[in-house]
VEXDREN-2710 file (C-alpha; in Angstrom, 1 decimal):
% VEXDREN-2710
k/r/px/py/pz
1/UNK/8.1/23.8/-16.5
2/UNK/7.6/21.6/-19.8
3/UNK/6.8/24.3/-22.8
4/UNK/2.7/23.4/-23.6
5/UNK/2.6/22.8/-27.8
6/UNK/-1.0/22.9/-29.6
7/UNK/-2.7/22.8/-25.6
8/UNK/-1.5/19.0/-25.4
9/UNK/0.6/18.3/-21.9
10/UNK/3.3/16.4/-21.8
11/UNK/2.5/13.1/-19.4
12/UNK/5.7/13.9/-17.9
13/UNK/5.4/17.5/-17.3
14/UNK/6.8/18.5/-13.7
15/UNK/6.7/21.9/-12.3
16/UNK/10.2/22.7/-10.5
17/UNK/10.9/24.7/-7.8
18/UNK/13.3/25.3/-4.8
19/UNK/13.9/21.4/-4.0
20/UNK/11.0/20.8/-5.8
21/UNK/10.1/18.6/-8.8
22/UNK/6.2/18.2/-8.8
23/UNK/5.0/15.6/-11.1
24/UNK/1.3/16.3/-12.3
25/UNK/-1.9/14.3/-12.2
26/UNK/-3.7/13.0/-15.5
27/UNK/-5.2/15.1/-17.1
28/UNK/-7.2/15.4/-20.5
29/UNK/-4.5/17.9/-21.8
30/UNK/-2.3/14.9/-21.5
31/UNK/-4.1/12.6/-23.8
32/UNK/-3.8/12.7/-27.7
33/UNK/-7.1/14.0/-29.4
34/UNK/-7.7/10.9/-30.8
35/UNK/-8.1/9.0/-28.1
36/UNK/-9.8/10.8/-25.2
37/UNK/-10.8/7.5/-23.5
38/UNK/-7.4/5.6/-22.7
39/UNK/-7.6/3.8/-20.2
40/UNK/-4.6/4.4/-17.6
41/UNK/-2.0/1.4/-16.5
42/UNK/-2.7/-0.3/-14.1
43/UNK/-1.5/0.6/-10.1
44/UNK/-0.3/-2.2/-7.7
45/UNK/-0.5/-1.7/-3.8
46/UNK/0.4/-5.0/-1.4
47/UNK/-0.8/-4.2/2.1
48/UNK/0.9/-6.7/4.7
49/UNK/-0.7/-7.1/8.3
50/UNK/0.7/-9.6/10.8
51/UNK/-1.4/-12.2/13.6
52/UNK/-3.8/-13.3/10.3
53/UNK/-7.8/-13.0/11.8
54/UNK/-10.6/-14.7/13.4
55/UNK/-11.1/-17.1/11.0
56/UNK/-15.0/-17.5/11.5
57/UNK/-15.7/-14.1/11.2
58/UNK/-13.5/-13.4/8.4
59/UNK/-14.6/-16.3/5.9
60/UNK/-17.6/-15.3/4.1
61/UNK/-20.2/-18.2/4.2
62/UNK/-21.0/-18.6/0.6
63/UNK/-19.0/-18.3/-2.6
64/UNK/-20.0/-16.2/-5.8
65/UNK/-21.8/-12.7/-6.1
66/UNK/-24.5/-12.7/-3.8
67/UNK/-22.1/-13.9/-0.3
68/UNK/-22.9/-11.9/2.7
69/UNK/-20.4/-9.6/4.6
70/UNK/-19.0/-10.7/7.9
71/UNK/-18.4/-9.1/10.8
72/UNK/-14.6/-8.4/10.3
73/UNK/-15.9/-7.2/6.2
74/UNK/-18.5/-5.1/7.1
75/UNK/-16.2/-1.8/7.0
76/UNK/-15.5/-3.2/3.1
77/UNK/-18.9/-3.3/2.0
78/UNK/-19.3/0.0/0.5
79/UNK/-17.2/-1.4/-1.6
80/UNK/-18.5/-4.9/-3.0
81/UNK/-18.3/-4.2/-6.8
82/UNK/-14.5/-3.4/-6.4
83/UNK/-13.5/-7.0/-3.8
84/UNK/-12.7/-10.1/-4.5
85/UNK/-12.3/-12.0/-1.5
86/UNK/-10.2/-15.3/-2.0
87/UNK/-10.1/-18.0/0.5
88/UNK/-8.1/-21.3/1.0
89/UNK/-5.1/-19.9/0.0
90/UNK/-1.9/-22.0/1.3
91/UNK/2.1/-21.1/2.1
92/UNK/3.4/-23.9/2.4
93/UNK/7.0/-21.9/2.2
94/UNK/6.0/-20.6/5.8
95/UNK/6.8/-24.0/7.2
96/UNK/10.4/-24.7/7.9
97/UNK/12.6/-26.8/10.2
98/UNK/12.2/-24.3/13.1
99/UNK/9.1/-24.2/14.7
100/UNK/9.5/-21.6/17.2
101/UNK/6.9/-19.1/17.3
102/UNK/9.7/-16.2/16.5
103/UNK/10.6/-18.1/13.4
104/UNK/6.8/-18.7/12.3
105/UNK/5.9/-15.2/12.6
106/UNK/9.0/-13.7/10.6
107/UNK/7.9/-16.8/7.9
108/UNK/4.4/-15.5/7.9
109/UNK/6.0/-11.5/6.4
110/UNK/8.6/-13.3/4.4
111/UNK/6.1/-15.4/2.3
112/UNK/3.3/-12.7/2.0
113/UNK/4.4/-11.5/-1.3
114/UNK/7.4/-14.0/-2.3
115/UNK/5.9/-17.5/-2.1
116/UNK/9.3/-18.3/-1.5
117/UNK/11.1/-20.6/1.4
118/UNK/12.9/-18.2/3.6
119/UNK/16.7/-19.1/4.5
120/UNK/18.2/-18.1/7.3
121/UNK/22.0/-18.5/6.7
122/UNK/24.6/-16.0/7.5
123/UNK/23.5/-13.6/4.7
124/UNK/19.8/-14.7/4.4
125/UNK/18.0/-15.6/1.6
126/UNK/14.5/-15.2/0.1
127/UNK/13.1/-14.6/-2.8
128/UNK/12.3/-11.5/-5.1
129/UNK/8.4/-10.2/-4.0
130/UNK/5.8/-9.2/-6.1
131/UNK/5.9/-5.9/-6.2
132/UNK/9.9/-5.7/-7.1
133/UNK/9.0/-7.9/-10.5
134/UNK/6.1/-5.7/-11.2
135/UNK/8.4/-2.7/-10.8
136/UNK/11.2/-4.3/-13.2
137/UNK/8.3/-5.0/-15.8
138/UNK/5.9/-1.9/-15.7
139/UNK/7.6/0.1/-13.4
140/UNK/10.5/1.6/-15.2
141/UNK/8.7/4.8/-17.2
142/UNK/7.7/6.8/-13.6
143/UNK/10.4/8.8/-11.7
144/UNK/10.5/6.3/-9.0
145/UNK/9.6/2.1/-9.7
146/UNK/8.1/1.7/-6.4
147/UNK/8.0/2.7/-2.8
148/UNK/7.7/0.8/0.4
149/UNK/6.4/2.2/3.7
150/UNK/6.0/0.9/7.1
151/UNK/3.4/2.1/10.1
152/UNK/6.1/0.7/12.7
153/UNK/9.7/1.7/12.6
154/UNK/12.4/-1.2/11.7
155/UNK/15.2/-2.2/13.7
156/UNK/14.1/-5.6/14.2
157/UNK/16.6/-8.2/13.6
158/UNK/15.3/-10.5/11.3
159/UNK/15.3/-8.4/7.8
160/UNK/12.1/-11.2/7.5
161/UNK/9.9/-9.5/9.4
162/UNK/11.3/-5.6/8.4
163/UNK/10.6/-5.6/5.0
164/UNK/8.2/-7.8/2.7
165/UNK/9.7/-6.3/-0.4
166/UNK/12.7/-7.8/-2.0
167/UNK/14.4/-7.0/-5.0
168/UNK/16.7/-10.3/-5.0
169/UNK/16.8/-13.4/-3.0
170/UNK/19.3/-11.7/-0.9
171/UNK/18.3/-7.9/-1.0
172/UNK/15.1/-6.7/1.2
173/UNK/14.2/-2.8/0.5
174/UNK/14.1/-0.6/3.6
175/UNK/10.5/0.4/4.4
176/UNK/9.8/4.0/5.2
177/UNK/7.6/4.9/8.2
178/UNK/8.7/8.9/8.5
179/UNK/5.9/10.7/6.1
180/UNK/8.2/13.7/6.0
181/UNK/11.0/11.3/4.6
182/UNK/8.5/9.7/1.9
183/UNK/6.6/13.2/1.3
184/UNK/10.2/14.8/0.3
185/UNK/11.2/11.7/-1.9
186/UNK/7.5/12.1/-3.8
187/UNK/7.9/15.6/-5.0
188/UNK/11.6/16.9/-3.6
189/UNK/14.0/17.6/-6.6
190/UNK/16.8/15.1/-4.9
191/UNK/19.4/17.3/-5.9
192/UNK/19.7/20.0/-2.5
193/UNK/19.2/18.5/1.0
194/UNK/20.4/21.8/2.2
195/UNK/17.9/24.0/0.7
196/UNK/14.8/21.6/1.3
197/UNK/15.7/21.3/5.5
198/UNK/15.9/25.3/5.1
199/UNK/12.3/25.3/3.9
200/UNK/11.2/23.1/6.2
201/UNK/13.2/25.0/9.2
202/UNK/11.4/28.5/7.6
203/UNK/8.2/26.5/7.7
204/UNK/7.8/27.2/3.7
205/UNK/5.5/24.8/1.9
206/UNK/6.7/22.9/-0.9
207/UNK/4.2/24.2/-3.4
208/UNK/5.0/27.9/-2.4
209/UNK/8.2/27.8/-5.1
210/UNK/6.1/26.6/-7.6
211/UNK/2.6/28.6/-7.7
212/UNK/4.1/31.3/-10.2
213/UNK/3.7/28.2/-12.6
214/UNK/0.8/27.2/-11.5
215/UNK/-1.1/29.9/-11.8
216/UNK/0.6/30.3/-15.9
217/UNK/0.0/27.0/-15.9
218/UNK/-4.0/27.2/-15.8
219/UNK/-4.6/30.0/-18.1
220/UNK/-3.3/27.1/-20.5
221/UNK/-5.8/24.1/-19.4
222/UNK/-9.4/24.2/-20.2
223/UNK/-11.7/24.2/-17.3
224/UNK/-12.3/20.3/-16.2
225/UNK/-8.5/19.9/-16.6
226/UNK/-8.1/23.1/-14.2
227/UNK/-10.3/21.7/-11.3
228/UNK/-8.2/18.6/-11.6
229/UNK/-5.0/20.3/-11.1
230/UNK/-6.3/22.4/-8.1
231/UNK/-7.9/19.4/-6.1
232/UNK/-4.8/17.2/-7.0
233/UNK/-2.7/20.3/-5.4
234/UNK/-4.7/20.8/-2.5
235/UNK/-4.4/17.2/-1.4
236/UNK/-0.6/17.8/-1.3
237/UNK/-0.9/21.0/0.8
238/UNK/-3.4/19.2/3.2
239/UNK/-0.7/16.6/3.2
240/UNK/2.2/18.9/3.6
241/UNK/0.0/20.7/6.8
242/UNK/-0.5/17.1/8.2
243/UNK/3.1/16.5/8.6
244/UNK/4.2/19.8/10.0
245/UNK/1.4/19.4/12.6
246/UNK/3.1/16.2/13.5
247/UNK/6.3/18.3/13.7
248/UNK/4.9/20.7/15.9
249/UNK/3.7/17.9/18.0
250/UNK/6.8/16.8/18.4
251/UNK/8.7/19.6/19.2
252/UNK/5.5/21.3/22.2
253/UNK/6.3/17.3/23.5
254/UNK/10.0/18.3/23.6
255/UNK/10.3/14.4/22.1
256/UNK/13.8/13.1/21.7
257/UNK/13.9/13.2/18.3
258/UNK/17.1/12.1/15.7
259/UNK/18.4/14.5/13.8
260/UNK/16.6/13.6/10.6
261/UNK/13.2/15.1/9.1
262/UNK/10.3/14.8/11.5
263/UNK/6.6/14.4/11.0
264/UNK/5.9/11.1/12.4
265/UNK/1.9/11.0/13.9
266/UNK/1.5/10.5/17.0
267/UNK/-1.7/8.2/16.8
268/UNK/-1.9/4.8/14.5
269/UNK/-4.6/5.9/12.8
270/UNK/-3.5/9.3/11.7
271/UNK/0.1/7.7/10.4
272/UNK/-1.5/4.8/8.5
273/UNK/-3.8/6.9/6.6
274/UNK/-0.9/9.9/6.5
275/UNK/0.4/7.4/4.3
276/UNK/-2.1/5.9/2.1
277/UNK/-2.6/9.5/1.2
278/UNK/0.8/9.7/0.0
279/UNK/0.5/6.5/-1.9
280/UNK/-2.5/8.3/-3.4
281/UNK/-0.9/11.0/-4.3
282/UNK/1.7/8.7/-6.0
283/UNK/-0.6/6.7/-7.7
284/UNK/-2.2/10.1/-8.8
285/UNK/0.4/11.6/-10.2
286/UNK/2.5/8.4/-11.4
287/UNK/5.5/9.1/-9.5
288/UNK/5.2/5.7/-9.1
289/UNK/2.8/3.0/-9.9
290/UNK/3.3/0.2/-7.0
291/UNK/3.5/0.3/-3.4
292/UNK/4.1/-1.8/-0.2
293/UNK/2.7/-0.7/3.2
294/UNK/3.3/-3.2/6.1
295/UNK/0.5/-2.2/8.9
296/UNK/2.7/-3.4/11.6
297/UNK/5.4/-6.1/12.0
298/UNK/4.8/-9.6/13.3
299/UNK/5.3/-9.8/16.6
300/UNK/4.2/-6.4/17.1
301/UNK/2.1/-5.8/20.3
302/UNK/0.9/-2.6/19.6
303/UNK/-1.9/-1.3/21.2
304/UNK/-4.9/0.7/18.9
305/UNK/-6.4/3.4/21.2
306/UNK/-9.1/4.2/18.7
307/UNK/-10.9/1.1/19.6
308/UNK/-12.2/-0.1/23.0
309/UNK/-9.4/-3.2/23.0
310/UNK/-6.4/-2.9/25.0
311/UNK/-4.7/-6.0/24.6
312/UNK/-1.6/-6.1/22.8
313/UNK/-1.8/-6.8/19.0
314/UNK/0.4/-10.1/19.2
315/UNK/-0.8/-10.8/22.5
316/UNK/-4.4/-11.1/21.6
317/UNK/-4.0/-13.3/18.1
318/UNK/-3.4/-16.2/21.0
319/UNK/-6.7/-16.2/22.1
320/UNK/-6.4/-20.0/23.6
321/UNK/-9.8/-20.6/21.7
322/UNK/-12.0/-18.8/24.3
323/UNK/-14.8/-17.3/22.4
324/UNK/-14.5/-14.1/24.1
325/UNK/-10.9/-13.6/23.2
326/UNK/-11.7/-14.4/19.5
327/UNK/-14.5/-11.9/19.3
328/UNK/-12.6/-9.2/20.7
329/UNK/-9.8/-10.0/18.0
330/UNK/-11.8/-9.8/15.5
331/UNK/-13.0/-6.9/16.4
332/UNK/-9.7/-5.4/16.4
333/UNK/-9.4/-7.2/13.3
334/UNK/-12.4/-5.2/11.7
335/UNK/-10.7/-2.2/12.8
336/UNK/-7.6/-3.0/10.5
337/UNK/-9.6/-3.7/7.9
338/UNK/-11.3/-0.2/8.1
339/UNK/-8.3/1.3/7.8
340/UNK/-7.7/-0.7/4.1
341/UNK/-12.0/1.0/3.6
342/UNK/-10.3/4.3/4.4
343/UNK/-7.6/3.8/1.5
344/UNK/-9.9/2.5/-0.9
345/UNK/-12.6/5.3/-0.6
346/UNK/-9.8/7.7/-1.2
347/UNK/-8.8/5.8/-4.6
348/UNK/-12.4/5.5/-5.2
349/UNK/-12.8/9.6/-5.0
350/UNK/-10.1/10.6/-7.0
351/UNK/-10.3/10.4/-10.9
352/UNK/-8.1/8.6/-13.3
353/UNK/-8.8/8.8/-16.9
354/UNK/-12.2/7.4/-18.1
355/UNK/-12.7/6.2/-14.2
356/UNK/-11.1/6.4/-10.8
357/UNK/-7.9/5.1/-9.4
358/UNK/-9.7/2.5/-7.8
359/UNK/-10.9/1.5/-11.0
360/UNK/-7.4/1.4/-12.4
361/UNK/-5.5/0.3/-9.0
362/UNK/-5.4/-3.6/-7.8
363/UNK/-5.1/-3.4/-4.0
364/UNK/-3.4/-7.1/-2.3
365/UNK/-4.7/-7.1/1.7
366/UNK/-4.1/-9.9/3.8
367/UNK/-1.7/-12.1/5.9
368/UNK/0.5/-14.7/6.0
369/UNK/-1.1/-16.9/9.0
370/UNK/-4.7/-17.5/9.5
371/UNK/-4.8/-18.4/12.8
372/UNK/-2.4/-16.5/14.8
373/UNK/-3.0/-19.3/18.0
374/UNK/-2.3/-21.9/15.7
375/UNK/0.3/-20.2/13.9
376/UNK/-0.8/-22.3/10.8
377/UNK/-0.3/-20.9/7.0
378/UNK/-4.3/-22.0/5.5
379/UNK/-6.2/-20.9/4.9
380/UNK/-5.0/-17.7/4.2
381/UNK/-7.1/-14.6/4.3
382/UNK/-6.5/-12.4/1.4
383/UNK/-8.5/-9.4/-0.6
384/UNK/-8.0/-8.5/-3.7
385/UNK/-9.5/-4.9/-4.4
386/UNK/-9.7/-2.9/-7.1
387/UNK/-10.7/-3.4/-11.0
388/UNK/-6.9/-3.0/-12.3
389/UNK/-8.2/-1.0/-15.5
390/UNK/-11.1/-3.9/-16.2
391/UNK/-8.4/-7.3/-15.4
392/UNK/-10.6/-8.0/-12.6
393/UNK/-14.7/-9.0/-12.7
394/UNK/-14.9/-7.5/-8.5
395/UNK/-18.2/-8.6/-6.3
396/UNK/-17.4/-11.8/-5.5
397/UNK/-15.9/-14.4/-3.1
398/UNK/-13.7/-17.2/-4.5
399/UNK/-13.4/-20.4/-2.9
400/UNK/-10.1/-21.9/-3.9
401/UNK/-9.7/-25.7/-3.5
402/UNK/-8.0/-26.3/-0.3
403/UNK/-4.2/-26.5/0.2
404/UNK/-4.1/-24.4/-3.5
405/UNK/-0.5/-22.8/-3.1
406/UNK/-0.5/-19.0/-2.3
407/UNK/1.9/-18.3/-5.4
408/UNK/-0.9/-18.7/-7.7
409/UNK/-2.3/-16.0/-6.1
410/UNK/0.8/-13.6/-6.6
411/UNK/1.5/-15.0/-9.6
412/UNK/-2.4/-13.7/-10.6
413/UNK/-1.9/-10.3/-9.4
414/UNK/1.4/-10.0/-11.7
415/UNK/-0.6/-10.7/-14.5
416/UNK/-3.3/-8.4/-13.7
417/UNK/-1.4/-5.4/-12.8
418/UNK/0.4/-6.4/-16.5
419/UNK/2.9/-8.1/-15.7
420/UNK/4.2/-11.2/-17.7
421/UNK/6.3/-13.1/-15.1
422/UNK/5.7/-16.9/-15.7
423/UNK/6.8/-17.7/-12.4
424/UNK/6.8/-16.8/-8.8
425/UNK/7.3/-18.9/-5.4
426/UNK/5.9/-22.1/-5.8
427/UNK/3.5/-21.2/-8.5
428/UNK/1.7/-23.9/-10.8
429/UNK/0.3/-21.3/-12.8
430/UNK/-2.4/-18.0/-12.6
431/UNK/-6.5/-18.5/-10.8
432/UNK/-8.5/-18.3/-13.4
433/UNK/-11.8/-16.5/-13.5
434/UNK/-10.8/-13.6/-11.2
END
C-alpha cells in the first residue's frame, strides 16, 4: 500500500494482495486542502441496443423542459433533471449498396458510435468510435483507458455487429460478456493467472488478501472518508458473491462449460446489471473512466423472461405495422430502457466528489435504426444522461432539425466528456445548447 504523508492519499493509492491490485474510490483524503470542492473528470458510458423502438411511444410530444414522458420513458423519469432526450438524429453512414436486412442491421451497430461508412472488404474497415478517441484524450492517467462489455457472447461473423468499439478504422475491440473475466481485469494484479484461478478454485474472495490493509488503512482516514471506503468495498464483495453464485449455478447445472473463468448469469437481467455494477465500480474507483456495453447484438432474437413477451427480440421489431405488435414492442422496449433506470440509480447513489457519479458521468443510450420494420436510420432514438461534471443543462427534450447527421451528436459527447476532437464521422460540427 502507498505510504499516507500529512493524512493526504495519494489518488492513485492501490492496496495489493495475492493477484490483487485494488484501486480506491475518491475520497476527501485524496484532495489537496485547498481545494476540498474539485470537481471530478468527467465518465463516459455508450450503451448500444439493436431493433431501435416504437417510434410513437418513444418520441416525447413536445420539446423543452416541461415534455411529458412516454410510455417506453416512463422507467427514466425519476430521473428527468439528469436526461436529455435528442430526436431526429440521422446515419446516413448506415445506408450502403447492400440492402439486405443482414447488412442493415450490422450497419445499424457499426455507425452507433463511429458515424462512419462501414466497408466490407476482405479486411474490413470502419472507423475509430467514440469511446476509443475519448480514451486516447482523457483516458490515459487510469490503469485501464477503457473497457467494453457485451450481454450476449460474440462469435458472430461480421466484426460489425460484435463490437461497436474500434480503436482504428480496421481494429474493433473484443467485448467482454464473462463478469468473472471483467471482475479479475478491474482489480486482479495481471501479473499471476495461476495464483488468482487458485483463489477462485479455494473459493477465497479477492478482498480477503487485502483486509490487513484495510483495516491499517482506516485508522488513517477520518470518519466520512472511512464510510466511503467500507460501502465502496462492500459493493465489490456483493459483486464478487454474485459471480460465484453464477459459478455455482453452473456447476449444480453440470453446464458444459470452457475451460476459462466462469460466472456468467443465468437470467438477462441479472447479467446486464452484473455488469453495470462493474462499470460502477470502475467509474468509482477510476480504473477506468469510459465504457461500452452492447445490450445485445443485432439480429439477436433473444427472449426476456422477466416480462410477459415471448416473441423473439429481432422477430418482434418487424411488427408489419399491426398496432398490437407495436405495443407489445414497445413494451419490451420499456423493459430495456429500465434496465439503463437501473444503471443510472446506481450512479445516482454513489458519491463522487462535491456530487455523485451521475452528476460527473455522461451516459450515450440508444440505437442505430428507428424503425426496426423499416429498417430506416431517422430518426434516431438517443439519450443522453447524466450532467458530465456541469457540461450538460439535463431536463429536457431536443428536437433536432430533421435529417441533422448523427456525428454531431458523437462529436457533442466528445466535447462534453472533455474531449477536443474536431472531427468524427460525418460531423459538421457540436449541437449547441445541450
Amino acid at each position: 500500500m502507498n505510504f499516507i504523508t500529512k493524512k493526504h492519499l495519494s489518488r492513485r493509492t492501490f492496496l495489493r494482495g495475492t493477484g490483487v491490485s485494488l484501486a480506491l474510490p475518491l475520497m476527501e483524503s485524496m484532495l489537496p486542502a485547498q481545494t476540498p470542492s474539485t470537481v471530478p473528470k468527467s465518465r463516459l458510458a455508450c450503451i448500444f441496443f439493436p431493433h431501435g423502438v416504437t417510434m410513437d411511444k418513444w418520441t416525447p410530444a413536445t420539446e423543452g423542459s416541461g415534455f411529458e414522458f412516454t410510455p417506453i420513458l416512463k422507467p427514466l423519469e425519476p430521473f428527468r433533471d439528469h436526461l436529455t432526450i435528442v430526436s431526429n438524429t440521422y446515419a446516413p453512414m448506415a445506408y450502403g449498396p447492400d440492402a439486405s436486412a443482414a447488412a442493415n442491421h450490422a450497419r445499424s451497430s457499426a455507425v452507433f458510435i463511429t458515424g462512419a461508412r462501414p466497408e466490407e472488404t476482405a479486411r474490413p474497415v470502419l472507423g475509430i468510435s467514440v469511446d476509443q478517441m475519448a480514451a486516447k484524450e482523457i483516458g490515459q492517467d487510469t490503469p485501464l483507458p477503457s473497457i467494453e462489455l457485451t450481454v450476449e457472447e460474440g462469435g458472430l461473423t461480421s466484426p460489425f455487429r460484435n463490437s461497436i468499439s474500434w480503436q482504428s478504422p480496421t481494429s474493433p475491440l473484443p467485448m467482454e460478456h464473462n463478469p468473472q473475466v471483467i471482475f479479475e481485469k478491474l482489480f486482479g494484479d495481471g501479473t499471476n493467472d495461476a495464483q488468482r484461478r487458485a483463489r477462485r478454485q479455494e473459493s477465497r474472495s479477492l478482498l480477503d488478501s487485502v483486509m490487513s490493509q484495510v483495516a491499517s488503512l482506516k485508522k488513517e482516514l477520518p470518519a466520512g472518508d472511512r464510510g466511503r471506503l467500507t460501502s465502496y468495498l462492500d459493493d465489490v464483495r456483493e459483486i464478487e458473491r454474485r459471480i460465484q453464485k453464477a459459478q455455482s449455478q453452473m456447476e449444480a447445472a453440470k453446464l458444459d462449460v470452457p475451460d476459462t473463468p466462469t460466472g456468467v448469469p443465468d437470467s438477462f437481467e441479472q447479467h446486464i446489471k452484473m455488469l453495470f455494477d462493474l462499470q460502477v465500480l470502475a467509474f468509482r474507483a477510476e480504473i477506468t473512466r469510459i465504457s461500452t456495453l452492447m445490450l445485445a447484438h443485432e439480429l439477436s432474437n433473444a427472449v426476456f423472461p422477466a416480462t410477459n413477451i415471448r416473441d423473439g427480440f429481432h422477430n418482434l421489431s418487424h411488427h408489419s405495422n399491426n398496432r398490437g405488435n407495436k405495443d407489445r414492442f414497445a413494451e419490451l422496449n420499456a423493459y430495456h430502457h429500465g434496465m439503463l433506470a437501473y444503471f443510472l440509480q446506481k450512479l445516482k447513489d454513489t458519491p463522487d466528489g462535491p456530487g455523485s457519479l451521475l452528476d460527473h458521468s455522461l451516459v450515450l443510450w440508444g440505437s442505430g435504426m428507428s424503425d426496426g420494420n423499416q429498417h430506416n436510420h431517422t430518426p434516431l432514438p438517443m439519450i443522453m444522461a447524466g450532467r458530465a461534471s456541469g457540461a450538460i443543462k439535463g431536463g429536457r427534450h431536443i428536437k433536432l432539425p430533421k435529417l441533422t447527421t448523427h456525428s454531431n451528436l458523437l462529436l457533442t459527447v466528445l466535447h462534453k466528456a472533455g474531449a477536443r476532437s474536431e472531427k468524427i464521422g460525418d460531423s459538421t460540427g457540436v449541437i449547441g445548447d445541450i
